[in-house]
C-alpha positions as CSV (number, residue, x, y, z in Angstrom):
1,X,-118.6,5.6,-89.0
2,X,-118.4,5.9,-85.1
3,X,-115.4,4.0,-84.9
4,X,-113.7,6.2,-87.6
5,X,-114.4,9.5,-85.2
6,X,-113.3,7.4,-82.5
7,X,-110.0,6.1,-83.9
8,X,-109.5,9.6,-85.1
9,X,-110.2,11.3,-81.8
10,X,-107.5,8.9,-80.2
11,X,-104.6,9.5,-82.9
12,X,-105.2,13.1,-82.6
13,X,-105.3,13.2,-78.4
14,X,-102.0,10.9,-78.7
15,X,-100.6,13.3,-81.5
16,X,-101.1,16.3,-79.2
17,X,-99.3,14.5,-76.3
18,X,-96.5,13.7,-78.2
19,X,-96.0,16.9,-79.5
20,X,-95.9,18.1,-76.1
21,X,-93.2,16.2,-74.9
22,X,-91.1,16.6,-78.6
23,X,-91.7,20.5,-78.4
24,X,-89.0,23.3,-78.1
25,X,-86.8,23.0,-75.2
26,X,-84.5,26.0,-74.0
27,X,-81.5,25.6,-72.2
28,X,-78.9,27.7,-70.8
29,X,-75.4,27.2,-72.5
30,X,-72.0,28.9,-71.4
31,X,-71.0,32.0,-73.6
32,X,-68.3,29.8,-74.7
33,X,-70.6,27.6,-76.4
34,X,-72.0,29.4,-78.8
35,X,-71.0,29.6,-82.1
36,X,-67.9,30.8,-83.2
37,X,-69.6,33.7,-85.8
38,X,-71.8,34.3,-83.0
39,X,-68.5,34.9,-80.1
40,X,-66.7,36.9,-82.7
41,X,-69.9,39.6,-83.1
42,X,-70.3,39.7,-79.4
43,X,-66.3,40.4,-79.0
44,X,-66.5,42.6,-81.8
45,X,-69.4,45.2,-81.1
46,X,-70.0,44.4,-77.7
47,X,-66.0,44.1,-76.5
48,X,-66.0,44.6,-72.7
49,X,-69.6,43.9,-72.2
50,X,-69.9,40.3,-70.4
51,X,-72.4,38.1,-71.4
52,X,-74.5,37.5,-68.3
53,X,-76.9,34.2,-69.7
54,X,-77.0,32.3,-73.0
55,X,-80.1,30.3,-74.1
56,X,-79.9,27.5,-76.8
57,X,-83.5,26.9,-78.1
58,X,-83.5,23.6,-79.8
59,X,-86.4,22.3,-81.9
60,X,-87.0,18.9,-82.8
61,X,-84.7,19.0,-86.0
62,X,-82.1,20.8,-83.9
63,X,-81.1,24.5,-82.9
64,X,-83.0,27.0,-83.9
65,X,-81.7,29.9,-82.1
66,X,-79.2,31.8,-79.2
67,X,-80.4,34.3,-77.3
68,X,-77.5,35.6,-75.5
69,X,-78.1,38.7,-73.1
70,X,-75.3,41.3,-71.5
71,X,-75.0,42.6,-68.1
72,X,-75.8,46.2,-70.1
73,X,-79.4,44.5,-70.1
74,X,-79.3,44.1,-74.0
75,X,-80.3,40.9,-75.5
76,X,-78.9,39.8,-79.1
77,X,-80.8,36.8,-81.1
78,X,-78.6,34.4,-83.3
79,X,-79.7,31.9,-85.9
80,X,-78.8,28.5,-85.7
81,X,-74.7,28.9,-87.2
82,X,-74.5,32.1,-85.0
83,X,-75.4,34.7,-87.4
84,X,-77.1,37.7,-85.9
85,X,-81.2,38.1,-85.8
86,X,-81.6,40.6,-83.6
87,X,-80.1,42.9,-81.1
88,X,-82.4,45.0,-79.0
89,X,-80.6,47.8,-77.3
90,X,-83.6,48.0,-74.5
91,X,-83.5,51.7,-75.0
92,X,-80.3,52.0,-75.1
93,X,-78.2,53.0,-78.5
94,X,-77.0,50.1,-80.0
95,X,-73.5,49.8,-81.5
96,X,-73.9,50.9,-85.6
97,X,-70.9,48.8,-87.0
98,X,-73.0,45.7,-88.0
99,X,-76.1,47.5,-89.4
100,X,-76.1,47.7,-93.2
101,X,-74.9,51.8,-94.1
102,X,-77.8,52.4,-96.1
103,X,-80.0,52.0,-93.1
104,X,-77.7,54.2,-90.3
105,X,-77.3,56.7,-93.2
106,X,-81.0,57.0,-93.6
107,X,-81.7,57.1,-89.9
108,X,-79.0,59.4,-89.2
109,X,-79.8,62.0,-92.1
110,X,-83.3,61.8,-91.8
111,X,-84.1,61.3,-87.6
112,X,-80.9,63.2,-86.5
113,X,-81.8,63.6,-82.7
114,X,-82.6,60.0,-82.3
115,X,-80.6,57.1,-82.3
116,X,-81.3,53.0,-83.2
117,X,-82.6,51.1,-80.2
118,X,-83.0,47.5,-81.7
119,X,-82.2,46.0,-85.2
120,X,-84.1,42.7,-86.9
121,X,-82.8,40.8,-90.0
122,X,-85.3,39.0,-91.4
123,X,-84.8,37.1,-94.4
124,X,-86.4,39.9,-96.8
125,X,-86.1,42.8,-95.2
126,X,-84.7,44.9,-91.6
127,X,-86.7,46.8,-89.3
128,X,-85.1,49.4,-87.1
129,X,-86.6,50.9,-83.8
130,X,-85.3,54.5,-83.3
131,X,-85.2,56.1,-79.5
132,X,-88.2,58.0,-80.7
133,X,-90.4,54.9,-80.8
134,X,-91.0,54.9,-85.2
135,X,-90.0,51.5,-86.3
136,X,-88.4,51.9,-90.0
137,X,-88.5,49.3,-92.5
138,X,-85.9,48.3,-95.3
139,X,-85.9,46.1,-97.6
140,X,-83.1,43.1,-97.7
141,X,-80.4,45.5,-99.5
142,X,-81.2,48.0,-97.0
143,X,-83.2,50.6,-99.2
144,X,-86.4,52.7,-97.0
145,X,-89.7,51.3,-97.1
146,X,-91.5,52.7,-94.8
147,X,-92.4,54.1,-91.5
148,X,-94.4,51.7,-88.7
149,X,-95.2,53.7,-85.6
């Protein structure tokens, strides 16, 4: 029985250092090597804003994600084929464009002195952060859920 625990505690000291050395690694790319989906939204709501860094984090199986941040100081997530995540304005009004309608009509009609700050996708749903600090949640077709504050 002792040589069980021991054999056990050595596989899982020797699992833990490997996973340290296989974990996520990020590393700065050029704007230009980012996926092609992911140039044409930055060129398409973000024209004449340069990209000042881009991060590829890989995982072991591959990319997982870009993060890709403007000299404006906003910072826009991408998934692995360059599809957007996030975009998080940093207080700043984002560009409406690629937000679903039913979610800039509801914040529009309903919050009309404010503006959205920062989007998420997720896969079932979007949350939107207005300039008022309310996060509003929609489900994945864009249709009010409810209010986080």
């Amino acid at each position: 029985m002792k040589n069980v625990k021991k054999i056990t505690g050595v596989l899982m000291v020797l699992f833990l250092l490997i996973g340290g050395f296989v974990s996520a690694q990020d590393r700065a790319i050029s704007a230009g090597q980012l996926p092609k989906t992911a140039k044409n939204f930055i060129a398409g709501y973000f024209k004449g804003i340069p990209v000042t860094s881009a991060i590829e984090d890989r995982e072991i199986y591959g990319i997982d994600e870009y993060k890709v941040y403007l000299t404006n100081g906003m910072k826009i997530e991408f998934d692995s084929e360059g599809n957007w995540k996030e975009v998080d304005g940093k207080h700043q009004k984002i560009p409406y464009g690629f937000i679903p309608g039913s979610i800039r009509n509801y914040s529009t009609k309903n919050f009309p002195n404010t503006y959205i700050v920062k989007v998420e996708k997720k896969r079932w749903s979007y949350k939107a952060e207005l300039s008022n600090g309310l996060e509003l949640e929609f489900d994945r077709n864009g249709n009010f859920k409810k209010i986080d504050d």
